[in-house]
C-alpha positions in Angstrom: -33.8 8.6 -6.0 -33.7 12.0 -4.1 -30.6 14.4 -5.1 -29.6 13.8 -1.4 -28.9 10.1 -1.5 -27.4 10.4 -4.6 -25.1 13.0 -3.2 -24.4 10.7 -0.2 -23.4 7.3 -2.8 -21.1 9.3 -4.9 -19.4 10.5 -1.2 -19.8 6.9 -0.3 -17.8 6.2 -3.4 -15.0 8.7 -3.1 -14.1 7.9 0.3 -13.9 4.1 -0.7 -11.5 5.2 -3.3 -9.8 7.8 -1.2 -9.0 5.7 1.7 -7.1 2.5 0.3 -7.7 -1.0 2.3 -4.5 -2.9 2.9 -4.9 -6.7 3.2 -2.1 -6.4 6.1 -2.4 -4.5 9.3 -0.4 -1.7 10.6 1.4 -4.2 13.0 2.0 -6.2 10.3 3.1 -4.2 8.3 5.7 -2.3 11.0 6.7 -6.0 11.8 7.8 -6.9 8.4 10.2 -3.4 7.9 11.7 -3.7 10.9 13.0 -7.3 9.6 16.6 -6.9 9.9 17.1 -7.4 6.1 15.2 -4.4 5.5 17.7 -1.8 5.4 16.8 2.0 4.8 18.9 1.6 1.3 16.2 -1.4 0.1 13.3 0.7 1.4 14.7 3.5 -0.6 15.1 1.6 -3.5 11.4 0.2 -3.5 9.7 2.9 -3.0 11.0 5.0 -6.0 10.1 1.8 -8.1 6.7 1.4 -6.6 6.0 5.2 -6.8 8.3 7.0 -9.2 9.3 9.1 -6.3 12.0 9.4 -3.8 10.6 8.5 -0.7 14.5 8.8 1.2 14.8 12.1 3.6 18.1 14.9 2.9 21.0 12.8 3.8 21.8 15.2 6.5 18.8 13.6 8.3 20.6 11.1 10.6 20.2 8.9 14.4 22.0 11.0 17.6 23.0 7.3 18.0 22.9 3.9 16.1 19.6 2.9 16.3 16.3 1.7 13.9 13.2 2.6 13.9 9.5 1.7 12.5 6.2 3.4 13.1 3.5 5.7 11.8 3.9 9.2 11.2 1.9 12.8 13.5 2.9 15.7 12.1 3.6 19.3 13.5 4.9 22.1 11.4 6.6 25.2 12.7 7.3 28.2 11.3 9.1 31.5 11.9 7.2 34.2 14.1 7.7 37.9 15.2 8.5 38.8 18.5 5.9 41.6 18.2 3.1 39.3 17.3 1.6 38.9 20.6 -1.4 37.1 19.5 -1.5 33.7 21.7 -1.2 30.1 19.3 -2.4 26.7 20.5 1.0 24.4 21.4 0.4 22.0 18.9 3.8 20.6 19.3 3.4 20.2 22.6 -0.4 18.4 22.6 0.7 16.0 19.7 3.5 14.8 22.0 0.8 13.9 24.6 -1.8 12.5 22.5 0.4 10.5 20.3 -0.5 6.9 20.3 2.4 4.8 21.4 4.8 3.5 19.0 4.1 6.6 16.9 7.1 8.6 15.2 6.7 12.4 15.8 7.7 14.3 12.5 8.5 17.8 13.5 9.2 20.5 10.7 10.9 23.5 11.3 10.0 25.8 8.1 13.1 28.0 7.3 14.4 26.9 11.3 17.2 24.5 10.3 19.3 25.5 13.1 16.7 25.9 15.4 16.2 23.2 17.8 12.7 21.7 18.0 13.3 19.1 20.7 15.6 18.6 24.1 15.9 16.5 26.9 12.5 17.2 28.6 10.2 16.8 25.6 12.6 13.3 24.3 12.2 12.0 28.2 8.2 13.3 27.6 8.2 10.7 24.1 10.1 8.1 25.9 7.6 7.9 28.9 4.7 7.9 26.9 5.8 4.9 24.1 6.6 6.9 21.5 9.3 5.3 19.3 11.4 7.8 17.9 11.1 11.6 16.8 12.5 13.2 13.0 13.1 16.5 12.8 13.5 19.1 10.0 15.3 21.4 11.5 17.4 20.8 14.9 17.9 19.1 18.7 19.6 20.2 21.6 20.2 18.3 25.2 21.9 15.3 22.8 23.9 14.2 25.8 20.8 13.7 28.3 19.1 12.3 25.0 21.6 10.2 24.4 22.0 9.1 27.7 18.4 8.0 27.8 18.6 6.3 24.5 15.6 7.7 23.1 15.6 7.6 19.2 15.9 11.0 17.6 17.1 11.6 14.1 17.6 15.3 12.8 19.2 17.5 11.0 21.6 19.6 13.1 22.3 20.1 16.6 21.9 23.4 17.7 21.4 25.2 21.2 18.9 27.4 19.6 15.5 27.5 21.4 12.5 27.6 19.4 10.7 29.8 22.0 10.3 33.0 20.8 11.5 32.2 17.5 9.1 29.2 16.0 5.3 29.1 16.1 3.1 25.8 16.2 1.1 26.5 12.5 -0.2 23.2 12.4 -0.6 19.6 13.4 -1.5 16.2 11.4 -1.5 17.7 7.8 0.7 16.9 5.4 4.7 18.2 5.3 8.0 18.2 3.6 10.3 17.0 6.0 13.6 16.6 4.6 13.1 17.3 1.4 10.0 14.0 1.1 6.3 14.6 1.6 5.1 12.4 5.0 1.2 12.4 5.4 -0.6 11.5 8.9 0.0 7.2 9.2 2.7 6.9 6.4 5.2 4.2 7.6 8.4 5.8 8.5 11.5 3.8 9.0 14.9 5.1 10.0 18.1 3.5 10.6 22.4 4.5 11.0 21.5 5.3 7.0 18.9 8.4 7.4 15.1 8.2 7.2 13.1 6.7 4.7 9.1 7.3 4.0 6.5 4.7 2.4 3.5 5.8 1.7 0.7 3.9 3.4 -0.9 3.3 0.1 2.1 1.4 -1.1 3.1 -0.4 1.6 2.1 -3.7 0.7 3.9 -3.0 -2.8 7.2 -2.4 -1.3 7.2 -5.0 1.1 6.6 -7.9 -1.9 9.6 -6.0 -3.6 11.9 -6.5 -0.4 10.6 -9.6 -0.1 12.1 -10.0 -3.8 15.4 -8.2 -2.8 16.3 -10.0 -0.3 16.0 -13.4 -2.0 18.1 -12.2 -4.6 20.4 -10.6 -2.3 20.6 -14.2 -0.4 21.5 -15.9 -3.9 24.0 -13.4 -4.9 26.2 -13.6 -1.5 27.7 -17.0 -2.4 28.4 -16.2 -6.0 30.0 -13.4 -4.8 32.2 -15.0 -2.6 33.1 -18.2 -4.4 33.6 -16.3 -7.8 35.1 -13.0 -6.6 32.9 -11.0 -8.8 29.5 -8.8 -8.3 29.0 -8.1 -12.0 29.2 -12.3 -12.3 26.1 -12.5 -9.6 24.5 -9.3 -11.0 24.5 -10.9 -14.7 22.4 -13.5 -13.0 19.8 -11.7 -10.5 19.8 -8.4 -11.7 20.5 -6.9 -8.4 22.2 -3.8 -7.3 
């Protein structure tokens, strides 16, 4: 065997363990957490047990309005720039928005631009258009009343009029951030709900989702217990739920 091809099988190999295959498809997937039983709280709670790690965003992350949503995550982090650096960067923020596949969930950081808003009206009406289903933002919005008014999904931080022209530069797009205090990688599932934003990584997926699945039958059981005997430790003594 030449050095080359064995070079190319031990690649071969790494990307077979790098890249996990999930029995269930993204739709699938997406279709199960947006099940009504699957609240933020449960997500949150399964994903620490299935990773060791809390996969729930700062709990100042919240919707402009009640709303839930379920999609893949596109990534775009922002910094702080110098109004004497002159040098010209590519709008990454602004080519993510158009190139998004539909149904994705923008994930904009704004590194050390909490008050800075990184969306308003024309870029949420720009996301609605296109299919996108909701945008998170580390950092702020501004426009909230003409977003609100066109009931596109945006959960961040703050509000703030603050532009980010002049003060934020586009650094990056599709690499991995902290948003929120929780890492989010390209095509982790993001869901978000009246409860703040929650992250699953796409390589436990299918683990949480056979935990909710668990949860919510012994959430089911409990209810009636509950009611009849007046009591959550009596129903919690049973399941082991809480």
């Amino acid at each position: 065997m030449t050095k080359g091809r064995a070079l190319s099988i031990v690649l071969c190999c790494l990307l077979i363990h790098a890249t996990p295959t999930l029995a269930l498809t993204d739709k699938e997937i997406i279709a199960q957490l947006r099940s009504q039983e699957n609240s933020t709280g449960n997500i949150a709670d399964a994903v620490e047990t299935v990773t060791g790690h809390r996969g729930w965003m700062s709990a100042d992350m919240k919707p402009l309005f009640d709303i839930k949503i379920v999609g893949k995550a596109v990534t775009v982090l922002m910094t702080r720039g110098l109004k004497t650096d002159n040098r010209e960067y590519p709008p990454y923020h602004l080519q993510i928005l158009d190139t998004a596949e539909p149904g994705s969930i923008l994930v904009y950081v704004m590194e050390d631009g909490l008050n800075i808003a990184a969306i308003g009206n024309l870029m949420a009406t720009t996301a609605q258009i296109r299919g996108l289903e909701g945008i998170v933002i580390d950092g702020a919005a501004r426009d909230i009343t003409a977003i609100k008014a066109i009931r596109f999904p945006v959960f961040t931080r703050r509000v703030s009029p603050a532009t980010s022209v002049g003060r934020m530069i586009p650094v990056a797009k599709q690499i991995a951030v902290t948003c929120g205090g929780v890492l989010v990688n390209p095509d982790d599932f993001i869901v978000g709900d009246p409860d703040g934003v929650v992250v699953i990584p796409r390589d436990a997926a299918e683990a949480v989702l056979k935990l909710l699945a668990e949860y919510d039958q012994k959430e089911l059981k409990m209810m009636p217990i509950i009611k009849r005997e007046k009591s959550i430790l009596k129903a919690i003594e049973i399941y082991n739920r809480y």
